[in-house]
MOPAC internal coordinates of N, CA, C and O (Angstrom, degrees):
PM7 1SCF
backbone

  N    0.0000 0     0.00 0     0.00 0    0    0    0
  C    1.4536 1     0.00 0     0.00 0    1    0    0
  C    1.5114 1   108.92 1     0.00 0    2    1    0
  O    1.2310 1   119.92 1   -39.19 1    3    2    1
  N    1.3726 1   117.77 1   140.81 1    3    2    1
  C    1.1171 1   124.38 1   158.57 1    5    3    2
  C    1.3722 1   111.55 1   -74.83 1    6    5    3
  O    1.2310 1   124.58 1     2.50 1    7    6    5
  N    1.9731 1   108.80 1  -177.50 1    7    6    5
  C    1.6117 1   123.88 1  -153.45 1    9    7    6
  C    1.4280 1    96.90 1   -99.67 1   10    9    7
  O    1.2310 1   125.32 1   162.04 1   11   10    9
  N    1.7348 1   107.39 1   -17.96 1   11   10    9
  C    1.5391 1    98.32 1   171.73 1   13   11   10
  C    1.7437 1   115.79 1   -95.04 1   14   13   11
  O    1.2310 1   133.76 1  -173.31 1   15   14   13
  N    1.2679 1    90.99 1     6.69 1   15   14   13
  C    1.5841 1    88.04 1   178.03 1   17   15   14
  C    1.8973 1   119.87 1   107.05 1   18   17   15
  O    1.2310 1   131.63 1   163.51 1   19   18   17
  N    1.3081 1    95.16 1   -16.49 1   19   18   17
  C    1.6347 1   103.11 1  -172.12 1   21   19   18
  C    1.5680 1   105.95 1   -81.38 1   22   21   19
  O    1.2310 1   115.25 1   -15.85 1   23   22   21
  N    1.4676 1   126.62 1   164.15 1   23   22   21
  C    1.6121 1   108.36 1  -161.72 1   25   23   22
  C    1.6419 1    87.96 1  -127.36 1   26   25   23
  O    1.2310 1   126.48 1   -57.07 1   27   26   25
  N    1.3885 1   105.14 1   122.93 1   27   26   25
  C    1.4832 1   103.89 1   162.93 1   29   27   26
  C    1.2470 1   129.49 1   -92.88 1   30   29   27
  O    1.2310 1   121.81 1  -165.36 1   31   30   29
  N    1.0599 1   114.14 1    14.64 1   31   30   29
  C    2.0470 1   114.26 1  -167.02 1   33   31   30
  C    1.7319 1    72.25 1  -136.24 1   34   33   31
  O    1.2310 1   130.34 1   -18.14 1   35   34   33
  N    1.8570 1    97.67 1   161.86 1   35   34   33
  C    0.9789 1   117.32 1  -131.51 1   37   35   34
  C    1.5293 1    88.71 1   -99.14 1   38   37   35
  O    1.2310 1   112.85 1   -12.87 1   39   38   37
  N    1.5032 1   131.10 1   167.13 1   39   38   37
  C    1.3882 1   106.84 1  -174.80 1   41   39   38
  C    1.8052 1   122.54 1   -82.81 1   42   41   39
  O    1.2310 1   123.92 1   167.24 1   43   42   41
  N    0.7492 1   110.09 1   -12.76 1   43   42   41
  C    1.6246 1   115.60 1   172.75 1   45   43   42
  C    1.6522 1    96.69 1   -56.11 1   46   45   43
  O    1.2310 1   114.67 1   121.79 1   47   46   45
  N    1.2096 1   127.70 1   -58.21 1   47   46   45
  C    1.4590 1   116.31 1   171.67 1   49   47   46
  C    1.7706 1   140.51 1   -51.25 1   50   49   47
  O    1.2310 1   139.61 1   171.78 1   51   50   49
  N    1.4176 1    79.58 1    -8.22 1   51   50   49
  C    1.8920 1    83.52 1  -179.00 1   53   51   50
  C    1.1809 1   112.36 1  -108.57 1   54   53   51
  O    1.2310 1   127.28 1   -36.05 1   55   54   53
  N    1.2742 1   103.60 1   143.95 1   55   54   53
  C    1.5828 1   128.76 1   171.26 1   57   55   54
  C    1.1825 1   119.79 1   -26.47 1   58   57   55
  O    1.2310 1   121.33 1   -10.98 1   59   58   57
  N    1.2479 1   115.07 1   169.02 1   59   58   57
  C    1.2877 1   116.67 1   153.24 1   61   59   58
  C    1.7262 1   131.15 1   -76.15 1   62   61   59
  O    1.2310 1   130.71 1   147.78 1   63   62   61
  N    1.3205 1    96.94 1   -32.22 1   63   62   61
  C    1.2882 1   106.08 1   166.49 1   65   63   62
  C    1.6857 1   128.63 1   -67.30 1   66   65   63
  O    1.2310 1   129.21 1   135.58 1   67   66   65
  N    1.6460 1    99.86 1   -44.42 1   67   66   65
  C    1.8548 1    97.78 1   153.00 1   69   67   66
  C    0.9823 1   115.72 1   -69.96 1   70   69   67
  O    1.2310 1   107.15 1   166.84 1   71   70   69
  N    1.3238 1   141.55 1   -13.16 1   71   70   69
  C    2.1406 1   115.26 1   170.47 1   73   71   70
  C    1.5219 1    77.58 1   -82.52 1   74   73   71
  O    1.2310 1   100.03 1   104.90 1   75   74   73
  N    0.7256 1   153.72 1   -75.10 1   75   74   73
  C    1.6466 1   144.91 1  -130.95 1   77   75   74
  C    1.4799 1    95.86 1   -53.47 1   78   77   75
  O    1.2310 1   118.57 1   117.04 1   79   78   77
  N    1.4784 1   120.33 1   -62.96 1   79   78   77
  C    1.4496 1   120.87 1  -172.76 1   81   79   78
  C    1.5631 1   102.78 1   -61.46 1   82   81   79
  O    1.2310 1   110.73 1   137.73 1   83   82   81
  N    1.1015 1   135.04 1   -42.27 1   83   82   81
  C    1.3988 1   137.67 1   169.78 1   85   83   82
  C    1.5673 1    99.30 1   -39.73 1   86   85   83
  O    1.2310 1   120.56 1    92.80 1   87   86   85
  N    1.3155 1   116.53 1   -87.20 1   87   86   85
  C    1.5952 1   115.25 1  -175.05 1   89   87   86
  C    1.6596 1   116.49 1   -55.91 1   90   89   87
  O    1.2310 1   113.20 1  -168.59 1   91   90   89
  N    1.5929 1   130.46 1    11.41 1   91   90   89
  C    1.0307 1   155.08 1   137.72 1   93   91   90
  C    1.3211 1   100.74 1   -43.69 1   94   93   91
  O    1.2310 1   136.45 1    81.01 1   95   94   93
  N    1.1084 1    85.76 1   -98.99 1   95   94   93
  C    1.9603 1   106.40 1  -169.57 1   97   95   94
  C    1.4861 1   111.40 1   -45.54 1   98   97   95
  O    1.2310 1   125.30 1   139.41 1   99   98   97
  N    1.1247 1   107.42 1   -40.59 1   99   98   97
  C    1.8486 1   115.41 1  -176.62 1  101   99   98
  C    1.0964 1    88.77 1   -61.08 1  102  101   99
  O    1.2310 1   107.86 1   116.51 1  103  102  101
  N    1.1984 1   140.26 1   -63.49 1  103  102  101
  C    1.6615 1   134.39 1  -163.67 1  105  103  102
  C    1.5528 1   109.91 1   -46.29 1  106  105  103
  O    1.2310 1   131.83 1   100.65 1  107  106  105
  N    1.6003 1    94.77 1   -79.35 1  107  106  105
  C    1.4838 1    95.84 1   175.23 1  109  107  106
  C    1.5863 1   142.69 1   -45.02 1  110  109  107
  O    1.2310 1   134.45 1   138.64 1  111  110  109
  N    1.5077 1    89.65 1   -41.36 1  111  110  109
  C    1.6244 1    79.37 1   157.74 1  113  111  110
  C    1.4574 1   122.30 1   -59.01 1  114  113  111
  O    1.2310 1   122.85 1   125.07 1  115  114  113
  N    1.4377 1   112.14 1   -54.93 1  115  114  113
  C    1.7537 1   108.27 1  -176.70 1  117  115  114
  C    1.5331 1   105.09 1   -30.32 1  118  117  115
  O    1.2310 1   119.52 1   112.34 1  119  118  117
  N    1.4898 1   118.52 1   -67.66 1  119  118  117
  C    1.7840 1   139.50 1   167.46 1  121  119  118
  C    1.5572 1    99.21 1    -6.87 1  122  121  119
  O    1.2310 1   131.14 1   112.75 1  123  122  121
  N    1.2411 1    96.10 1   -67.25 1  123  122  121
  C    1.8608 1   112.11 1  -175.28 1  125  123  122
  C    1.6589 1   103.25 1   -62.87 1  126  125  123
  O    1.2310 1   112.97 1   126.42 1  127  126  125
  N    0.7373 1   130.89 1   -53.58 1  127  126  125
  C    1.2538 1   129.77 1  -165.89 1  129  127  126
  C    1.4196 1   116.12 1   -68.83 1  130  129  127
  O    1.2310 1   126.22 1   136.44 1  131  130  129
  N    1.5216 1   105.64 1   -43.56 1  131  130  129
  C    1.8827 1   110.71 1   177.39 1  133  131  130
  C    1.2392 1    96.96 1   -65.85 1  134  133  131
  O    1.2310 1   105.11 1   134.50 1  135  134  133
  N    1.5307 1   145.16 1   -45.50 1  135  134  133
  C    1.4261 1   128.28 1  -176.41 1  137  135  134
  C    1.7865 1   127.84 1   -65.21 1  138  137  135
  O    1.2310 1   137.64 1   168.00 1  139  138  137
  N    1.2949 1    83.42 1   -12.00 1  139  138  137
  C    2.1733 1    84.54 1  -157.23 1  141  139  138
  C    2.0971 1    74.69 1   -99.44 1  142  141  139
  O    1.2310 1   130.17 1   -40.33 1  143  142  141
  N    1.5843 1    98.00 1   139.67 1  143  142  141
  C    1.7087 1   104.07 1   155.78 1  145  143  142
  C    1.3127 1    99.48 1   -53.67 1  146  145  143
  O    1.2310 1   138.24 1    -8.24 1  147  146  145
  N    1.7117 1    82.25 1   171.76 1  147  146  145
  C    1.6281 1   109.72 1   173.73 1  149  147  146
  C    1.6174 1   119.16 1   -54.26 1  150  149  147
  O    1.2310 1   134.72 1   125.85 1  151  150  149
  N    1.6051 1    89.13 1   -54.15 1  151  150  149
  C    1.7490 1   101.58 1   178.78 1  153  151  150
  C    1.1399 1    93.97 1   -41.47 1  154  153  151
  O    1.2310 1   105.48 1    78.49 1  155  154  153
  N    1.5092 1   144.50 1  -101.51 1  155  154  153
  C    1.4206 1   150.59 1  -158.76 1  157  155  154
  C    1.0976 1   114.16 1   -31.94 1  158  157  155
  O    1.2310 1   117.11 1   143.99 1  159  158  157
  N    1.0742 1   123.10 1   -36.01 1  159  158  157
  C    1.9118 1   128.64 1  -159.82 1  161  159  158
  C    2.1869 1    79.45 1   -85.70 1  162  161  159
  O    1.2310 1   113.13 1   147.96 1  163  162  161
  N    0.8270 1   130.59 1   -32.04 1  163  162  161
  C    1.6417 1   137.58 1  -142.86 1  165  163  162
  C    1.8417 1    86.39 1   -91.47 1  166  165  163
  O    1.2310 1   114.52 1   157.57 1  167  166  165
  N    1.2979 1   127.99 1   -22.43 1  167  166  165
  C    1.1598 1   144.03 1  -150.75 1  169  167  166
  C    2.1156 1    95.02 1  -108.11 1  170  169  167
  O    1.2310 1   136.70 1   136.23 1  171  170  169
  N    1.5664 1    85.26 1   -43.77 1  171  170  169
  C    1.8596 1    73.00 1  -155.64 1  173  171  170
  C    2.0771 1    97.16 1  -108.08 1  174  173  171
  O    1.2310 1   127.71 1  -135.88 1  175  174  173
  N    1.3682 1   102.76 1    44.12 1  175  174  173
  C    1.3410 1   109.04 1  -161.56 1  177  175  174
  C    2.1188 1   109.17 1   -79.31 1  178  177  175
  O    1.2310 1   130.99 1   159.97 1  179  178  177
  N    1.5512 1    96.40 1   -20.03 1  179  178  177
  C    1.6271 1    80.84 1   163.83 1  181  179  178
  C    1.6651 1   128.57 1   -96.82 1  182  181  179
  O    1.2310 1   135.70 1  -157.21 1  183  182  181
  N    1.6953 1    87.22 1    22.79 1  183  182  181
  C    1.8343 1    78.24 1   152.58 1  185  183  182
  C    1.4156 1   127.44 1  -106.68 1  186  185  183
  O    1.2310 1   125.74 1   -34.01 1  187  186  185
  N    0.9792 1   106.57 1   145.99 1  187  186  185
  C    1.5313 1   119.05 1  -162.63 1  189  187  186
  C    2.0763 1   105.73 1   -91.46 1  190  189  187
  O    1.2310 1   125.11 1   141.13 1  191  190  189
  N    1.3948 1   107.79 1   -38.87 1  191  190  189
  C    1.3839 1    99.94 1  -149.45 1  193  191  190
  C    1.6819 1    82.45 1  -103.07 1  194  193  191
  O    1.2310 1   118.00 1     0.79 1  195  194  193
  N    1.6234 1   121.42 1  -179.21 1  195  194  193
  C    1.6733 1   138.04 1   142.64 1  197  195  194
  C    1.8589 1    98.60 1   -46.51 1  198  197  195
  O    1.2310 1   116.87 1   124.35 1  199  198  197
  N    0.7408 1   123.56 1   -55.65 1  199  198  197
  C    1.7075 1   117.52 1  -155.09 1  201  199  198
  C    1.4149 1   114.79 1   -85.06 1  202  201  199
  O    1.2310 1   125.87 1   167.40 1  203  202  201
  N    1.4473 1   106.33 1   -12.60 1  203  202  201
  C    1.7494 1   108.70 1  -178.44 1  205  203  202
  C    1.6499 1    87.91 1  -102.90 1  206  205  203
  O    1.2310 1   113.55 1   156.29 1  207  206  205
  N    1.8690 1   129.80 1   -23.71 1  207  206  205
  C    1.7015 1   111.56 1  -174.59 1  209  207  206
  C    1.4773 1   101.65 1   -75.74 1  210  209  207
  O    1.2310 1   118.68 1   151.64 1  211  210  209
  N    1.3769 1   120.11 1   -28.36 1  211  210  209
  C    0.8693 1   117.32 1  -172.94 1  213  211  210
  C    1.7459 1   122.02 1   -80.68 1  214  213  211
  O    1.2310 1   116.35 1   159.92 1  215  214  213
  N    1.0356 1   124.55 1   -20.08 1  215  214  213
  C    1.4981 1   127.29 1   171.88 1  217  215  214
  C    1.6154 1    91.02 1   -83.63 1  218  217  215
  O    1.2310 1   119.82 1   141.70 1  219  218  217
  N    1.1675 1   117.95 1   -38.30 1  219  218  217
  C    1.7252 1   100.01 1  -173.69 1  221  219  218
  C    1.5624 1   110.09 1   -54.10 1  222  221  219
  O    1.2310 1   136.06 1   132.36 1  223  222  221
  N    1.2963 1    86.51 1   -47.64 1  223  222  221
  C    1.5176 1    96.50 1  -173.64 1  225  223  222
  C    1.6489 1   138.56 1   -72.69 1  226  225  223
  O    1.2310 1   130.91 1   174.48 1  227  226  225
  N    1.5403 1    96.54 1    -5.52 1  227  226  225
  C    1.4533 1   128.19 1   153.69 1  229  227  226
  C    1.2140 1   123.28 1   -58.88 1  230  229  227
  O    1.2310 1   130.06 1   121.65 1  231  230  229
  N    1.7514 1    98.21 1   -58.35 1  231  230  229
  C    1.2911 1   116.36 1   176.27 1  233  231  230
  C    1.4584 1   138.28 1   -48.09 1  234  233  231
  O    1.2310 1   127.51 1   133.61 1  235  234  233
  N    1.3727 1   103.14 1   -46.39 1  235  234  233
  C    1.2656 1   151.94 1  -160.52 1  237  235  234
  C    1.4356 1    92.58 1   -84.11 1  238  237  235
  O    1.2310 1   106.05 1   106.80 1  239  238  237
  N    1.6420 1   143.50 1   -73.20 1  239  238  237
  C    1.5548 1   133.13 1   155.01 1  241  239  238
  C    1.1488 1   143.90 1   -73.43 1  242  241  239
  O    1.2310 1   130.60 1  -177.96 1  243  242  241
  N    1.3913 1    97.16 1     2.04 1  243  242  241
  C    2.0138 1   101.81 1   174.52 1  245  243  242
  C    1.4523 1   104.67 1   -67.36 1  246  245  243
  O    1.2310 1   115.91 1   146.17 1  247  246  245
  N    1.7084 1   125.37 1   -33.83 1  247  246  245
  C    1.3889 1   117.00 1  -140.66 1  249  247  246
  C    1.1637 1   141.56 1    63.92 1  250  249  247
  O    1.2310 1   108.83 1   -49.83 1  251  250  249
  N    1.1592 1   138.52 1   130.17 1  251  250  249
  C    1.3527 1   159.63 1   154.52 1  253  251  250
  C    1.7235 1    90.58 1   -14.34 1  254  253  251
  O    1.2310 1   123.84 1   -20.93 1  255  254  253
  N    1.5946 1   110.23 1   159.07 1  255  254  253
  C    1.7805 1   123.36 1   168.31 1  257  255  254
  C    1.4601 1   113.68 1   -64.86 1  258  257  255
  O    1.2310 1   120.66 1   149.27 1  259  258  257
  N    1.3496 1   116.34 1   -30.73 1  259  258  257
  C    1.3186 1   106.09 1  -176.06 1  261  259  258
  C    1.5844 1    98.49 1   -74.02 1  262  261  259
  O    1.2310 1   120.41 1   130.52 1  263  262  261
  N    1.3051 1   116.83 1   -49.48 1  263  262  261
  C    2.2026 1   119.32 1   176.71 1  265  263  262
  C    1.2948 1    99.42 1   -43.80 1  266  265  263
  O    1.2310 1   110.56 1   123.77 1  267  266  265
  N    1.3330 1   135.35 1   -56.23 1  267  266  265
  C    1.1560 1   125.36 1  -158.11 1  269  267  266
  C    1.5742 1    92.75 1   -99.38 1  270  269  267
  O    1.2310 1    80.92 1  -105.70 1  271  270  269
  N    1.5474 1   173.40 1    74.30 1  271  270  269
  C    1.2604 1   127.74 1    44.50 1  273  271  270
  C    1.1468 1   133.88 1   -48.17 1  274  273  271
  O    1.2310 1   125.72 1   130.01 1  275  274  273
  N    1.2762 1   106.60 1   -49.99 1  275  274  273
  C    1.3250 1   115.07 1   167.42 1  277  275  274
  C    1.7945 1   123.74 1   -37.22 1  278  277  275
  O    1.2310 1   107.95 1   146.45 1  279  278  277
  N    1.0447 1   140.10 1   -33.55 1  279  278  277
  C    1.9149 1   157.71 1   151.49 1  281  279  278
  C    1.4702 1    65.18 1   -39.39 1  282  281  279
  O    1.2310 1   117.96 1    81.19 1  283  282  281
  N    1.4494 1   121.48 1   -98.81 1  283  282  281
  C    1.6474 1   142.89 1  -124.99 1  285  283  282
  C    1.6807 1   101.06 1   -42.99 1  286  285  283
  O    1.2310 1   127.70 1   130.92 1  287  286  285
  N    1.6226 1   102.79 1   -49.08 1  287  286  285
  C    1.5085 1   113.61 1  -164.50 1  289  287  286
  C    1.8013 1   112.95 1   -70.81 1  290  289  287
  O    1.2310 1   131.63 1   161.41 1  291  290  289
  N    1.5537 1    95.16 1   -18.59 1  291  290  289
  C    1.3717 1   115.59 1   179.08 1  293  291  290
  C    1.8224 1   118.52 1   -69.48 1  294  293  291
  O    1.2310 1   129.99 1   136.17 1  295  294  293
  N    1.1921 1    98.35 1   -43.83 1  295  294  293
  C    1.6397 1   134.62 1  -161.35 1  297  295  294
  C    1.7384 1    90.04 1   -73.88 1  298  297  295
  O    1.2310 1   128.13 1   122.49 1  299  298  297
  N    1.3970 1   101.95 1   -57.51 1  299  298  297
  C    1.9133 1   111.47 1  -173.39 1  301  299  298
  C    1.0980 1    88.14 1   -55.26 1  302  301  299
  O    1.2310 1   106.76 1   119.30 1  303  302  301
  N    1.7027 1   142.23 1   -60.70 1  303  302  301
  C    1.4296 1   119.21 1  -136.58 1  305  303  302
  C    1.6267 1    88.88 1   -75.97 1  306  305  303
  O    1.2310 1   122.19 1   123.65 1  307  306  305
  N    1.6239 1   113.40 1   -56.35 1  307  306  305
  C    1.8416 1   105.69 1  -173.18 1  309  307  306
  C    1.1517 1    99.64 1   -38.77 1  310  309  307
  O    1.2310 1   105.85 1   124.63 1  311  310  309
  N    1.7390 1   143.85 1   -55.37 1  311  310  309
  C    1.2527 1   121.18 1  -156.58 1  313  311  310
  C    1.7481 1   101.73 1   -69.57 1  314  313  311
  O    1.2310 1   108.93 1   155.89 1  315  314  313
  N    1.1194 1   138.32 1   -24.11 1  315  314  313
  C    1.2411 1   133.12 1  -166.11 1  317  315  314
  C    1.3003 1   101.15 1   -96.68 1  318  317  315
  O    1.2310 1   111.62 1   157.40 1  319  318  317
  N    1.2546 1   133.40 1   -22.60 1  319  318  317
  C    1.8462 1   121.59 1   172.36 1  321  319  318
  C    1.3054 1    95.18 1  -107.62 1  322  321  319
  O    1.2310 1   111.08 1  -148.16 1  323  322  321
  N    1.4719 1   134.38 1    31.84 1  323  322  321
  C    1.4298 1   138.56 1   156.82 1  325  323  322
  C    1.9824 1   118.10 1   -61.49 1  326  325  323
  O    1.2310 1   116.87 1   -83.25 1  327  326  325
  N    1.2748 1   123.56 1    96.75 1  327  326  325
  C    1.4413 1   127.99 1  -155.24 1  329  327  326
  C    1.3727 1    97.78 1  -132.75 1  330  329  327
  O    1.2310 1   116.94 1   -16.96 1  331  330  329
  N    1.5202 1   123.43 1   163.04 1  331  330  329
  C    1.4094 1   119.52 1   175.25 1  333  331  330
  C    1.6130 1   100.22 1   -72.29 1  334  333  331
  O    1.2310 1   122.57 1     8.26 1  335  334  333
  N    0.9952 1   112.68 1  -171.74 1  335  334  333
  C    1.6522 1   135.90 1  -179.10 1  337  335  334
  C    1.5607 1   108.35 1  -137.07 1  338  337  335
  O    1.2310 1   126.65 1   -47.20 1  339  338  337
  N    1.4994 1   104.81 1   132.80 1  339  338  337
  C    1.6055 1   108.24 1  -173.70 1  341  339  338
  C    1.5127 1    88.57 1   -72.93 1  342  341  339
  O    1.2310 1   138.04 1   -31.04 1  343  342  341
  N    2.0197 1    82.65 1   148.96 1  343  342  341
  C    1.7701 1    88.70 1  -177.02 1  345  343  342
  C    1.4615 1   121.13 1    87.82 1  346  345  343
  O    1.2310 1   126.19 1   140.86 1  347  346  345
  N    1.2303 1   105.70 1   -39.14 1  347  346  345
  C    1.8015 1   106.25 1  -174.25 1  349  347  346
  C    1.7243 1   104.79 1   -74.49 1  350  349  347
  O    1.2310 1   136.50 1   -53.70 1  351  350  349
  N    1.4075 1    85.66 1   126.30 1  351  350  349
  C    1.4726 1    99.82 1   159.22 1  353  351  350
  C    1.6961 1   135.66 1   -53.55 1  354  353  351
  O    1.2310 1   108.31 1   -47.53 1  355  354  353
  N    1.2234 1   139.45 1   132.47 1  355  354  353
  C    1.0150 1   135.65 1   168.01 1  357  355  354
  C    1.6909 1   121.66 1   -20.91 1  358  357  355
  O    1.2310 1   128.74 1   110.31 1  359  358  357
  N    1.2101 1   100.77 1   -69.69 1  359  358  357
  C    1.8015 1   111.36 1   169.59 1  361  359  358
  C    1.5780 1   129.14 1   -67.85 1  362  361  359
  O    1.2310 1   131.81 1  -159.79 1  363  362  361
  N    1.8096 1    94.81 1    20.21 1  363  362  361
  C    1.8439 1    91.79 1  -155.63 1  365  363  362
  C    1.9638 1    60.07 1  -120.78 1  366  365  363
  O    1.2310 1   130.55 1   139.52 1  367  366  365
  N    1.2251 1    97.25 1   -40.48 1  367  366  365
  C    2.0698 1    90.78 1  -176.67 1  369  367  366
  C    1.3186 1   118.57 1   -70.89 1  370  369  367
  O    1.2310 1   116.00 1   156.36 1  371  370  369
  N    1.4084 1   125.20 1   -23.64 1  371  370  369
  C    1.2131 1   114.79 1  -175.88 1  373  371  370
  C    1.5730 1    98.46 1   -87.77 1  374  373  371
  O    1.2310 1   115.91 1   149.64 1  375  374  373
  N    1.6663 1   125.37 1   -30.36 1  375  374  373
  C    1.1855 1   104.49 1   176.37 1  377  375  374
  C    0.9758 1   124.04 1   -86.53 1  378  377  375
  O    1.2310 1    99.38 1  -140.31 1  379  378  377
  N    1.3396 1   154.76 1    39.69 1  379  378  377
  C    1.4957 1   166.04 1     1.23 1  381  379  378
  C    1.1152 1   107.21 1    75.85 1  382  381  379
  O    1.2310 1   118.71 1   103.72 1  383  382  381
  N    1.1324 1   120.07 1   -76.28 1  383  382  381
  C    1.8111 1   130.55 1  -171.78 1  385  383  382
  C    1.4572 1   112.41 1   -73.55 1  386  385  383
  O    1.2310 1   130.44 1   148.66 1  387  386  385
  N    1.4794 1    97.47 1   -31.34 1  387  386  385
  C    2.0686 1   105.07 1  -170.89 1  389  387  386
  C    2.2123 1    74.02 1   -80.58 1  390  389  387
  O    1.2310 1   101.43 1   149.01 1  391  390  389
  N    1.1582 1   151.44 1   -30.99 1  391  390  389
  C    1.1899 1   132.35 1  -157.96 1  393  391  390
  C    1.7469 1    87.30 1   -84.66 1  394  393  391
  O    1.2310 1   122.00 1   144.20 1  395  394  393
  N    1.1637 1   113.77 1   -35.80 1  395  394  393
  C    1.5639 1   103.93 1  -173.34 1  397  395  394
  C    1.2013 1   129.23 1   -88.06 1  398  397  395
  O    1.2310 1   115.37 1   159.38 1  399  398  397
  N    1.7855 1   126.39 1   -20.62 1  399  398  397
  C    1.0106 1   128.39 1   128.91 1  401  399  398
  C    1.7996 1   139.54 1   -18.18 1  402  401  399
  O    1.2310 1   125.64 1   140.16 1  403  402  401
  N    1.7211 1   106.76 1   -39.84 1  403  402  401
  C    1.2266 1   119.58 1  -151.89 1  405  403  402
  C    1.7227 1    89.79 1  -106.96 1  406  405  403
  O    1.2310 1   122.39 1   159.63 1  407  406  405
  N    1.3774 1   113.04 1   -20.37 1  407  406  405
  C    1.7087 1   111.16 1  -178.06 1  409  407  406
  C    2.0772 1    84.01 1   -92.71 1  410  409  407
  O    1.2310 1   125.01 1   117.76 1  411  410  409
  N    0.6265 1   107.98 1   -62.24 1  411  410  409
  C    1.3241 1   104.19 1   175.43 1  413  411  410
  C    1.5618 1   121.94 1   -19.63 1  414  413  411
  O    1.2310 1   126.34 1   106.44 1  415  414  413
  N    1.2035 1   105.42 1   -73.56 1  415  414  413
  C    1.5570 1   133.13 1   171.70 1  417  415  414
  C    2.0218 1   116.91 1   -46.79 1  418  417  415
  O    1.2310 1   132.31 1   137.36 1  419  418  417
  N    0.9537 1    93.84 1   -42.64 1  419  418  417
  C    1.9182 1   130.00 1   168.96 1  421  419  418
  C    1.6576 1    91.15 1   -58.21 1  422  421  419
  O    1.2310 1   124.82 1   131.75 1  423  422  421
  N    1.0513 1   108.35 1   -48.25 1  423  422  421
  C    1.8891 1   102.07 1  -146.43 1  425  423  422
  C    1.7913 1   100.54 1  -102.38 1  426  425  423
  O    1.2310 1   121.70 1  -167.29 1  427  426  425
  N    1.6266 1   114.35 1    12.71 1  427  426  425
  C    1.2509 1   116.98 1  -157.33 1  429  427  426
  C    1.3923 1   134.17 1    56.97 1  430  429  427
  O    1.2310 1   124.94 1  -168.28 1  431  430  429
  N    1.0309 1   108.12 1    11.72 1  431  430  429
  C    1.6406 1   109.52 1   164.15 1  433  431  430
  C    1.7954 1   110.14 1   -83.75 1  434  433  431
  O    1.2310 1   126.24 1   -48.00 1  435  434  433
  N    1.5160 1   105.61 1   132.00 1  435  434  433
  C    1.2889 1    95.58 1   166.64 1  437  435  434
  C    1.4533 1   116.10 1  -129.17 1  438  437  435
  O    1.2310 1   118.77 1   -14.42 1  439  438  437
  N    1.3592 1   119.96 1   165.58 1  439  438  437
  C    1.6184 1   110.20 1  -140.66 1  441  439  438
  C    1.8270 1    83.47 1  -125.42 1  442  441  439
  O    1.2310 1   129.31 1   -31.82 1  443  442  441
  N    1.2779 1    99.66 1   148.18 1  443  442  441
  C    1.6632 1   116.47 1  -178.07 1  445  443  442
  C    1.4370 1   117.17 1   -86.91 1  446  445  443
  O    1.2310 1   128.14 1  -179.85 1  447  446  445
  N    1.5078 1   101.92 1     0.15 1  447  446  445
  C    1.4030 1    98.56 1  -172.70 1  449  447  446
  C    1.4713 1   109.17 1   -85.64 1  450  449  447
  O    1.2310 1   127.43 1   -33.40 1  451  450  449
  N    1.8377 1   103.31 1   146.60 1  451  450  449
  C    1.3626 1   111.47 1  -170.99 1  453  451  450
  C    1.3007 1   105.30 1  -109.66 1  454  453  451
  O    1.2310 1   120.10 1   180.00 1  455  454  453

């Protein structure tokens, strides 16, 4: 086996432990693949294994440093013009804030509030 996972020797030569990791990876990728649309899957089509769709696909929505301060600088102002809403329920506001907390928290910002 190779380091990315693809098998160059023929299968009568491998272990038991490489088909196992083979039907590993075969799984998971399928996993990966039934969730992401077509478009996306159409995008990340020269990876072969679970561990190369999945860094693509990391790659591919984290954004570049400037996307991701930019989220961060976005996230501060909502948390700082974060206000009730006429009408809103108590539990409709806290789950609001627990949603902005958790994009917050996601994006490495962490919040001082106790």
């Amino acid at each position: 086996m190779t380091l990315d996972g693809l098998v160059d020797d023929p299968p009568e030569s491998l272990t038991e432990v490489d088909t196992q990791k083979m039907l590993k990876d075969e799984k998971a990728y399928g996993y990966l693949i039934m969730c992401l649309s077509t478009e996306i899957t159409q995008t990340l089509r020269e990876c072969t294994t679970a561990k190369a769709l999945w860094d693509a696909f990391v790659e591919k929505f984290k954004g570049n440093l400037d996307i991701r301060e930019s989220r961060k600088e976005m996230l501060n102002r909502e948390f700082n013009m974060f206000n009730h809403v006429q009408g809103e329920t108590l539990s409709s506001l806290l789950n609001r804030f627990e949603a902005l907390n958790t994009k917050m928290r996601n994006a490495g910002i962490l919040l001082g509030v106790v």
